[in-house]
N, C-alpha and C positions, 0 to 999 in steps of 0.2 A: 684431300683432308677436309673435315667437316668439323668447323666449330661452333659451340652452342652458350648462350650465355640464358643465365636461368636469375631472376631478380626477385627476392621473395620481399614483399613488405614488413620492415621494423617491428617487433610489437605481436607476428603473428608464427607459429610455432609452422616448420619445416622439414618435411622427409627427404630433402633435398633432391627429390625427382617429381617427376609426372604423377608419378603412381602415390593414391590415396593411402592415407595409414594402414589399412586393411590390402592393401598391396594390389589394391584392383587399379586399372587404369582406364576406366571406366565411371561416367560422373552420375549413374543412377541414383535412385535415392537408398534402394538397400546396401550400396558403398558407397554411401558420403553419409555419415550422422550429422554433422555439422551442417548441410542443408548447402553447403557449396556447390556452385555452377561452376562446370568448364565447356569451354567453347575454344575453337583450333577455328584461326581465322588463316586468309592467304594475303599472303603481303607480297607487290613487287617491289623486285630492285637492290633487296637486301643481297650482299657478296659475302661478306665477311663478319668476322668478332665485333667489330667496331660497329659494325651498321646493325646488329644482333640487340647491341648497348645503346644505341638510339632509340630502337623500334619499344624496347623492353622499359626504359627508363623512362617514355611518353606515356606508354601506357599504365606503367603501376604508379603513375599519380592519377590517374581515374578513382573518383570513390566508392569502395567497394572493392576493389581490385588486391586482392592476397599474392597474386604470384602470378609472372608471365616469365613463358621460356620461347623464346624464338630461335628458330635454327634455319639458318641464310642456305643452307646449301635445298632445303628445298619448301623455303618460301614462308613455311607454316609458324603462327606464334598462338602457341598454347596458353589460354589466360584462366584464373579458376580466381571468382568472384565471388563476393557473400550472394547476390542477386544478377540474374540477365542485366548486360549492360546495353544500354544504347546503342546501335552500333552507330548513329552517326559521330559519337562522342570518340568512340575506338576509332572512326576515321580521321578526327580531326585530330587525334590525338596521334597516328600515322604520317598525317600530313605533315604534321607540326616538325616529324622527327625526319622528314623529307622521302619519304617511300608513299606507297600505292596501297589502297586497302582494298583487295579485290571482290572479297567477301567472305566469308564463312567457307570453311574447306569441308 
């Protein structure tokens, strides 16, 4: 069984998936008007919902940060940004939620 918890920031409108308003899943710039970055980074350690809710909740208090979905069964947290983030900011803020940020997938 694979659980996935998806955390979209207050304030900012949501298709409540990965995929872009134009339904691409895909973060180029001819599908993103909006000028939004995603980036799918690899996290160890994550198991479960709960550790899904750690990873997710470190990271969409990052500034800039519109929406992160991490999904524990195979490591990946999908984050879509107004701007490229830091990644040492996305690490500490991994660290913070007690996992591993091992890079960019």
């Amino acid at each position: 069984m694979s659980a996935q918890t998806e955390l979209p920031q207050t304030g900012t409108e949501s298709t409540g998936s990965c995929c872009s308003p134009s339904g691409s899943c895909h973060s180029d710039a001819a599908g993103s008007a909006d000028g939004a970055v995603t980036t799918v980074y690899q996290v160890t350690g994550m198991t479960c919902g709960h550790c899904e809710g750690a990873v997710s909740g470190e990271i969409s208090e990052l500034a800039g940060v519109t929406s992160v979905k991490a999904v524990a069964s195979t490591g990946r947290v999908t984050v879509v940004s107004e701007a490229p983030l830091d990644e040492e900011a996305v690490r500490a803020a991994v660290d913070e939620a007690g996992y591993e940020l091992v890079g960019r997938a």
